[in-house]
C-alpha positions in Angstrom: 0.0 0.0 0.0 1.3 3.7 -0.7 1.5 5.8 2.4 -0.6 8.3 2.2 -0.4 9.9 5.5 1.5 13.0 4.5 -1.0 14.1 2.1 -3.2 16.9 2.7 -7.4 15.8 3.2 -9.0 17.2 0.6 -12.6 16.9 -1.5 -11.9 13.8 -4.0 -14.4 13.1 -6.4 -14.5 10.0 -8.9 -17.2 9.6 -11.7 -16.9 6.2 -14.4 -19.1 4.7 -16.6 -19.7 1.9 -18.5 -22.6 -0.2 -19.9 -24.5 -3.7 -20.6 -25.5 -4.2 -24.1 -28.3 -6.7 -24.7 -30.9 -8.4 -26.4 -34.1 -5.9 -27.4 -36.1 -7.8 -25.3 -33.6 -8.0 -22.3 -33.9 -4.3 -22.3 -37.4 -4.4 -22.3 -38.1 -6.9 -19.6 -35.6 -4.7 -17.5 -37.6 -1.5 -18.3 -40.8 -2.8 -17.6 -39.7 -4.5 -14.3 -40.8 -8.4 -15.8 -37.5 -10.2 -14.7 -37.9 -13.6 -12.6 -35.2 -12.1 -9.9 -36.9 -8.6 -9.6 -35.8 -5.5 -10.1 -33.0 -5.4 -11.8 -32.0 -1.9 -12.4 -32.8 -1.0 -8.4 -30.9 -4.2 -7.3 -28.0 -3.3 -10.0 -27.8 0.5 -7.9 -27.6 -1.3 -4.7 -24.6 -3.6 -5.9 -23.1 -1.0 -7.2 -23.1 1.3 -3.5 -22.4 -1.8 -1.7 -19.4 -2.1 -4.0 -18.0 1.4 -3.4 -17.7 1.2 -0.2 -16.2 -2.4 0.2 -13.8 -1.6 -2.7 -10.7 -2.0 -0.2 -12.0 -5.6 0.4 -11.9 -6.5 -3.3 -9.0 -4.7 -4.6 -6.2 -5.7 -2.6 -3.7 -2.6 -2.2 -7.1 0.1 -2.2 -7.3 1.7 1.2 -10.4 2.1 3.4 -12.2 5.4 3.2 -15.1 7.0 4.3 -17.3 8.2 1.7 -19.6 11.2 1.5 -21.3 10.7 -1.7 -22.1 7.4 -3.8 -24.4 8.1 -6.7 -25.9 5.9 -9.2 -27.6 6.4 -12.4 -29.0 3.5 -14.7 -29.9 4.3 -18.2 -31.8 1.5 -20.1 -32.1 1.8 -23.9 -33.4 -0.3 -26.8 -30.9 -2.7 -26.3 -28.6 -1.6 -23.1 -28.0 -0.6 -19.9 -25.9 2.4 -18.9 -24.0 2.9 -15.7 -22.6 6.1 -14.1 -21.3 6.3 -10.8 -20.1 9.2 -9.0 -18.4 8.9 -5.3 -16.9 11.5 -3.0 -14.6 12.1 0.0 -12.9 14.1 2.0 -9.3 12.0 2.2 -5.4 11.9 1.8 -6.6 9.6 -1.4 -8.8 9.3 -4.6 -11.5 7.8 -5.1 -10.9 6.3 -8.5 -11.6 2.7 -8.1 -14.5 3.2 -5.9 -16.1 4.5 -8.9 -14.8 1.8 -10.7 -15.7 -1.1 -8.7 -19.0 0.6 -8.4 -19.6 0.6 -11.9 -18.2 -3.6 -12.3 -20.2 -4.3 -9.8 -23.9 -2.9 -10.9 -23.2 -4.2 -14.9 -22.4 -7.2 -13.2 -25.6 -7.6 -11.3 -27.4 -7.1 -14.6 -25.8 -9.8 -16.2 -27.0 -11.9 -13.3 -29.9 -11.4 -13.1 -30.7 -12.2 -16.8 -28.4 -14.2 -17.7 -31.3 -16.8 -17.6 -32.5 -15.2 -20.8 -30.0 -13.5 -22.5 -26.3 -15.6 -21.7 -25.0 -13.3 -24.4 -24.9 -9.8 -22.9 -22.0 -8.0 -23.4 -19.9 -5.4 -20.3 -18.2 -2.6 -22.1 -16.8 0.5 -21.5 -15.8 0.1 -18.6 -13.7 3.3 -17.5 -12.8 6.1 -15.6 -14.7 9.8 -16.9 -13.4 12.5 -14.9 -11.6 13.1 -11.1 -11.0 15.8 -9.2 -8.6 16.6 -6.3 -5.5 15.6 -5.0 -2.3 16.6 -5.8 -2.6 15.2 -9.4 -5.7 17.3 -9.8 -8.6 17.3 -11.9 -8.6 14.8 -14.9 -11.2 14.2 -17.8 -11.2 11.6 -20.2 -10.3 12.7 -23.7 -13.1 12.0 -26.4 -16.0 11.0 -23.9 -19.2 10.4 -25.6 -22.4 9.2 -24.8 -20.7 5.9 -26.4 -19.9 4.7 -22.6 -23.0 6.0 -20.9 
């Protein structure tokens, strides 16, 4: 693990996104709430804020933080779902793979819970958008179109 304990606290915020593409009728049994396992898109933005904050559990050299802010917003289109996560602190470190995990997590859950129907879905995109503070500063993803939301 890097020591971070001579860096200064500051706001750190962390926003990725990826997305699920699928069968027509995947997306539509998603949007209209039909799937044998329940709601999938609420279930997916639980995973994924369970996921944030356990992401120094999964990734091995992460460190614990607290966060402020986990925010999850699900997009389901003709043939897709889109994830974006943003998550906040106030820390010595980022919050980059919070995000991250966030968003692997709740395209993840998807899958799962259609797999039963659709074994074919695809996870794409997965990838950081923008962060801000630190002592690297703020950071935004050249080219970022609607392509990974």
């Amino acid at each position: 693990m890097v020591d971070v304990g001579d860096k200064d606290v500051t706001r750190r915020v962390a926003r990725a996104g990826g997305r699920i593409t699928m069968q027509a009728a995947t997306a539509a049994m998603i949007r209209n709430g039909s799937a044998r396992k329940g709601d999938v898109l609420g279930v997916a933005r639980i995973a994924a804020i369970q996921a944030a904050k356990r992401t120094s559990d999964l990734i091995p050299l992460a460190h614990p933080l607290m966060l402020t802010r986990v925010q999850v917003d699900l997009a389901c289109t003709v043939d897709a779902v889109a994830i974006e996560v943003i998550v906040e602190t106030r820390d010595r470190t980022g919050v980059e793979m919070e995000a991250l995990t966030a968003v692997a997590a709740g395209l993840l859950t998807i899958y799962d819970m259609c797999k039963a129907v659709d074994r074919a879905m695809r996870i794409e995109g997965v990838h950081l958008i923008e962060k801000a503070g630190g002592r690297s500063g703020h950071y935004r993803a050249a080219n970022i179109g609607e392509e990974g939301r």
